[in-house]
C-alpha positions in Angstrom: 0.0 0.0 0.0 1.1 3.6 -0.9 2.6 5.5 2.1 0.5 8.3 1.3 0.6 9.5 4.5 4.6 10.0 4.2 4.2 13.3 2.1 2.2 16.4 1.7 1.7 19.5 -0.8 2.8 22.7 -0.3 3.9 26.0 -1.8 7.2 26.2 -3.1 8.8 29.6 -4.1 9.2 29.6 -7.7 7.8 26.7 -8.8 4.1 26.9 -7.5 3.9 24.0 -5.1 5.7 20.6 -4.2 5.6 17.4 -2.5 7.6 17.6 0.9 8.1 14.4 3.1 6.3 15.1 6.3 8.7 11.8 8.2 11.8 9.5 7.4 11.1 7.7 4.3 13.0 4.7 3.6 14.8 3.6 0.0 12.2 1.7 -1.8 8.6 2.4 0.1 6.1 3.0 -2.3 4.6 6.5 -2.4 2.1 7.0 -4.7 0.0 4.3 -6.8 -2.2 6.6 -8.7 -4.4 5.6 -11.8 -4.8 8.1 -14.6 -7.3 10.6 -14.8 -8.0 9.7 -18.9 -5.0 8.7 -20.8 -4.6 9.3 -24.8 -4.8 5.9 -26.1 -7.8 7.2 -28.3 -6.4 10.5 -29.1 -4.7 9.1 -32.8 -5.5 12.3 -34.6 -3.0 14.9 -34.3 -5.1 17.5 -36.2 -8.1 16.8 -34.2 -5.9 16.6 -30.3 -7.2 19.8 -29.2 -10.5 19.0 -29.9 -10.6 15.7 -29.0 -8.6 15.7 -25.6 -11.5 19.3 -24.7 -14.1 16.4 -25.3 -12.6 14.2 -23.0 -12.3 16.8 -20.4 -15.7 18.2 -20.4 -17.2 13.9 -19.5 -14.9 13.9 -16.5 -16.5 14.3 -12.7 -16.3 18.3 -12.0 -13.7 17.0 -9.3 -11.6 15.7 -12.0 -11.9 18.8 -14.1 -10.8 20.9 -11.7 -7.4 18.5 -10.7 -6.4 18.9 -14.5 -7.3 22.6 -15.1 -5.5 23.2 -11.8 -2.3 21.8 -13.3 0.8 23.9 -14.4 0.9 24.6 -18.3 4.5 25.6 -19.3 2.8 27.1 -23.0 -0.1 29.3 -22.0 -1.9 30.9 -24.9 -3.3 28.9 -28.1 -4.2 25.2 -27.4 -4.5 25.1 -23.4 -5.9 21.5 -23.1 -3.1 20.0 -25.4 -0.7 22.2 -23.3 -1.4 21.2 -19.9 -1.0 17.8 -21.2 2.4 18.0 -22.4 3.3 19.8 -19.6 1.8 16.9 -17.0 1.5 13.7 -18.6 3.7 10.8 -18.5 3.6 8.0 -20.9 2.0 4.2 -19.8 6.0 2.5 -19.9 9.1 3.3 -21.7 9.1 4.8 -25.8 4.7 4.6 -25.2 3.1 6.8 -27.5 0.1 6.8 -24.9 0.1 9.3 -22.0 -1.9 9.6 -18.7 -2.8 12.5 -16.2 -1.8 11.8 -12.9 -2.9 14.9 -10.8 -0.4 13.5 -7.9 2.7 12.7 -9.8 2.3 15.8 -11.7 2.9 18.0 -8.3 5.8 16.8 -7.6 8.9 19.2 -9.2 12.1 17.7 -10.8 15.8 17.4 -9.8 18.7 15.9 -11.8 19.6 14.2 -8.7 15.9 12.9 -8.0 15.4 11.1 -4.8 12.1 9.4 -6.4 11.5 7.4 -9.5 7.9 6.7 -11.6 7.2 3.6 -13.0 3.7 2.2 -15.3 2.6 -0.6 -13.9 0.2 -2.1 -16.4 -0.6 -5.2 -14.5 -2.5 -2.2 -12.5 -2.9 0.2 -14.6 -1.6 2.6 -12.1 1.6 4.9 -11.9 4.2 3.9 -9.0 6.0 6.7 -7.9 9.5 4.8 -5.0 12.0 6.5 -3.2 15.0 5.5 -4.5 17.4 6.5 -1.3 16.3 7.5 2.0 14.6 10.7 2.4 14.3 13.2 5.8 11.4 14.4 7.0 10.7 17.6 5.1 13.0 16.9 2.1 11.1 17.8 -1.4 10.3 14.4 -3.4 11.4 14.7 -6.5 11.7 13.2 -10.0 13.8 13.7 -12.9 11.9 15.0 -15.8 15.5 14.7 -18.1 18.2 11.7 -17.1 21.7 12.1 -17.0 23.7 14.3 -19.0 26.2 17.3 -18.2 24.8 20.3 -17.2 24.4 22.0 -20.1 22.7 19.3 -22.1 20.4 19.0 -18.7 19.8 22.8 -18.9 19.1 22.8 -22.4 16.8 20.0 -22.5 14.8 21.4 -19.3 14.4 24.5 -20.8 13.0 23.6 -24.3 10.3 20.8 -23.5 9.5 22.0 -19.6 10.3 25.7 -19.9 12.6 26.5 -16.5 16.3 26.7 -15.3 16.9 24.0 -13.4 18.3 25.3 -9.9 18.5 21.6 -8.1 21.5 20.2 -6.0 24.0 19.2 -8.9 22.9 22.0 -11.1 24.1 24.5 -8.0 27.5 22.9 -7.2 30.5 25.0 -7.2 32.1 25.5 -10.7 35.1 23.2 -9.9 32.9 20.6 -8.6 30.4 21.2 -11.5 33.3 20.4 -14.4 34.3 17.2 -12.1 30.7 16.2 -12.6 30.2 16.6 -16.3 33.1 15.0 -17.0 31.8 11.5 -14.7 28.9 12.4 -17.1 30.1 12.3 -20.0 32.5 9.3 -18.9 29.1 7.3 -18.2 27.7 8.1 -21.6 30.9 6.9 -23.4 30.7 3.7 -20.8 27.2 2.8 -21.6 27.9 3.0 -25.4 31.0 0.9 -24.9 29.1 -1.5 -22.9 26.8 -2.6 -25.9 29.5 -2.9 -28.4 28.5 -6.5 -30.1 31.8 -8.6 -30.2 33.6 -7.0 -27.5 35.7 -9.1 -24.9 33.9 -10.3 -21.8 36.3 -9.1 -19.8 36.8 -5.5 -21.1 33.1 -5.1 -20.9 32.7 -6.6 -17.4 35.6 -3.8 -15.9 33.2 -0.9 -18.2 30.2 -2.5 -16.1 32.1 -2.1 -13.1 33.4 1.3 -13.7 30.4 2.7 -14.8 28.8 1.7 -11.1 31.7 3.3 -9.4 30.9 6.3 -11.4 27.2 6.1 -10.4 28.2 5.9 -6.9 30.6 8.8 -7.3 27.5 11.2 -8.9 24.8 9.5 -6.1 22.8 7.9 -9.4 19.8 5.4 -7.5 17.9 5.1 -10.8 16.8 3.0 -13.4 20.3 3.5 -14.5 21.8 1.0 -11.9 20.0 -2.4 -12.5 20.6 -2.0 -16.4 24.1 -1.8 -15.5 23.9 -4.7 -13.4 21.9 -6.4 -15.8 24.5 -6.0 -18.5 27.0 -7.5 -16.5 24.5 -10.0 -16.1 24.4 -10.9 -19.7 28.0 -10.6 -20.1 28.8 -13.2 -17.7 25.2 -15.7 -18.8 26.6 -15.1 -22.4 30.0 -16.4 -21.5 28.1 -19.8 -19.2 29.7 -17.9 -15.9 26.6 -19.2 -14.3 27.9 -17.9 -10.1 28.9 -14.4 -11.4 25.8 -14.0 -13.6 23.5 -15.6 -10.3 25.4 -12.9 -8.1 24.6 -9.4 -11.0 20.8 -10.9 -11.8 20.1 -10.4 -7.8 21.7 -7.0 -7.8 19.7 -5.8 -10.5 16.7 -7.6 -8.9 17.4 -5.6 -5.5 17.6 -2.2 -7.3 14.9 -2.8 -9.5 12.8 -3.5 -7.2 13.8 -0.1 -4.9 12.9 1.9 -7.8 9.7 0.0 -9.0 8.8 -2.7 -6.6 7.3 -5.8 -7.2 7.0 -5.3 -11.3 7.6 -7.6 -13.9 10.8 -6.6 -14.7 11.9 -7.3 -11.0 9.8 -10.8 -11.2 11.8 -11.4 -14.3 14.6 -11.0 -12.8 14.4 -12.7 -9.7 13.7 -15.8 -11.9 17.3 -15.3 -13.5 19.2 -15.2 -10.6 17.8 -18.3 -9.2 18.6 -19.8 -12.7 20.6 -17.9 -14.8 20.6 -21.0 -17.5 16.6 -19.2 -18.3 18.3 -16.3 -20.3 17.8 -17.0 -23.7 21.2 -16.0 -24.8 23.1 -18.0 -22.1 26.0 -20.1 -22.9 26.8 -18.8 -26.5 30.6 -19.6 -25.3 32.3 -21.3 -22.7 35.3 -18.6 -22.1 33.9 -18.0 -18.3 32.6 -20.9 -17.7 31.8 -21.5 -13.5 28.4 -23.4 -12.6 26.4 -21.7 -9.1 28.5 -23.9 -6.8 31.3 -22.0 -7.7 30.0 -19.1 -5.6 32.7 -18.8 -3.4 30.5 -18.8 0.3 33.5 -18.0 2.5 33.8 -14.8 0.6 32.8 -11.5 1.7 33.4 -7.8 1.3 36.2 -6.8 -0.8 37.2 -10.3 -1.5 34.1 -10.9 -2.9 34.1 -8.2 -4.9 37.6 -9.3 -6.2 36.0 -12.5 -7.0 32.9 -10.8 -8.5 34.8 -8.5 -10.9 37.4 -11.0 -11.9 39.6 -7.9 -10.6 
C-alpha cells in the first residue's frame, strides 16, 4: 500500500507547489499508486488533439476537471488543453506513444539528482511513484523530468520541452565541482555506449560494467540507470556460461529494480534469473567463463568478494 501519509503539498517559491516528506522515508517504500485521470490511447489524430482531448475533459466528474485545469501549463496561450498535457503527462511504460494524467505525480517538481522514480505498472494500470534512497522528514520528493547528461545538455533539454532553469542540487555545485561532474557524465555516456558494443571481450566489458557503477556511486545515481548496468554484467557473464557471477549481477539488479519499481515484472523477471541464470535466452553462447552456481565462493565476503565478483 502507498505511504500516502509519508508526504504532503505545499507552496514552493518559484515553482508553485511541491511534494515535501512530512517523516523519514525509507529507500524503496512505495509512495504514490495513482491511476490516470484519462489517458490518450484514443487520441490518434493529431489535427483533431485539441478538440478531441477538450471532449474528454468536459465527460470527466467536476472533481476531476478541476485536478487537471488546476495543473501547471508551461505554454499558456493557443491550445490550453493540449498544453497542460504536455506539460503533465507521462507515458504508460518506456518509448509509449500513450500518455496519462496523474494529478499526484504531476505536483511533484524535478531534480537531476531525484530522490524518487515513476514507474507504469500495467498489471494495474496505475503509476508507481518509489523513493530510490532514503529521504528526511521535510526533504522535497522529487523526479527527474531529463536523465543524466552534463549540465548544459540538462539545462538545455529542461528549458525547451519543460520551460525553467533547473536550480537543483547538482545544477548549484560550485564550478570546480560542476566540471568534475560533467566530465563522470560524460564518462558514463561513453561507458554505456561501450558497454553494448557486439563482439567486445567479456572481460573488457565486465571492468566498463564495473566502472560505470563506481561512477554512479561517485555522482549519487539510484535510478533505473543502476540495474541496467547490473543487468548488463548480467548478460555478459550468462553469455559467456559464468553461471555464479551471472547468479550474483541478476540479484543485484533484482534488489535495485525493485527499490525503484517494486514488485514489477521486470523485477519478477529478474528474480527468476538469478535463481537460474541458465533461463536467459542467450546463455551459454561460449564457454570462455565458464563457472556453474556452486562455484559461488561462500567464504567470501566484502572486498574479496568483490575481487572474485569483478574478476579484478
Amino acid at each position: 500500500m502507498a505511504a500516502e501519509d509519508a508526504f504532503e503539498i505545499r507552496p514552493v517559491k518559484g515553482k508553485g507547489v511541491g511534494v515535501f516528506a512530512t517523516r523519514p522515508i525509507g529507500r524503496g517504500t512505495l509512495l504514490i499508486s495513482e491511476a490516470p485521470l484519462f489517458t490518450t490511447a484514443s487520441l490518434t489524430n493529431p489535427a483533431t488533439f485539441e478538440r478531441d482531448l477538450g471532449r474528454i475533459i468536459r465527460e470527466l466528474p467536476k472533481e476531476s476537471q478541476r485536478a487537471f485545469l488546476s495543473l501547471h501549463n508551461n505554454s499558456p496561450g493557443s491550445e490550453p488543453f493540449s498544453n497542460i498535457m504536455r506539460s503533465n503527462g507521462y507515458p504508460l511504460g518506456p518509448g509509449s506513444d500513450v500518455g496519462g494524467i496523474f494529478p499526484l505525480v504531476a505536483r511533484m517538481n524535478h531534480a537531476c539528482n531525484a530522490n524518487c522514480q515513476h514507474a507504469w505498472d500495467a498489471r494495474l494500470g496505475r503509476q508507481q511513484v518509489h523513493a530510490v534512497r532514503d529521504v528526511a522528514e521535510g526533504e522535497e520528493l522529487t523526479l527527474a523530468y531529463h536523465v543524466g547528461g552534463p549540465k548544459k545538455e540538462r539545462q538545455a533539454a529542461l528549458k525547451t520541452y519543460f520551460g525553467f532553469q533547473c536550480e537543483c542540487e547538482l545544477c548549484s555545485l560550485p564550478k570546480a565541482e560542476s566540471q568534475a561532474s560533467d566530465e563522470r557524465m560524460e564518462a558514463m555516456a561513453r561507458l554505456d555506449e561501450a558497454i553494448g558494443v557486439p563482439g567486445r571481450p567479456p572481460m573488457e566489458a565486465l571492468a566498463d560494467c564495473k566502472e560505470i557503477l563506481r561512477l554512479y556511486g561517485e555522482e549519487r545515481v539510484v535510478d533505473l540507470r543502476v540495474p541496467r548496468a547490473y543487468y548488463d554484467a548480467f548478460q555478459i557473464c550468462a553469455k559467456h556460461s559464468d553461471e555464479a557471477r551471472a547468479a550474483v549481477f541478476a540479484k543485484r539488479a533484482e534488489e535495485a529494480r525493485r527499490a525503484c519499481e517494486g514488485a514489477s515484472e521486470e523485477a519478477e523477471n529478474l528474480q527468476s534469473l538469478a535463481a537460474n541464470p541458465r533461463r536467459w535466452e542467450g546463455f551459454g553462447k561460449t564457454k570462455k567463463l565458464k563457472t556453474v552456481k556452486e562455484d559461488m565462493p561462500s567464504a567470501l565476503s566484502g572486498k574479496a568478494f568483490e575481487k572474485w565478483l569483478w574478476r579484478s
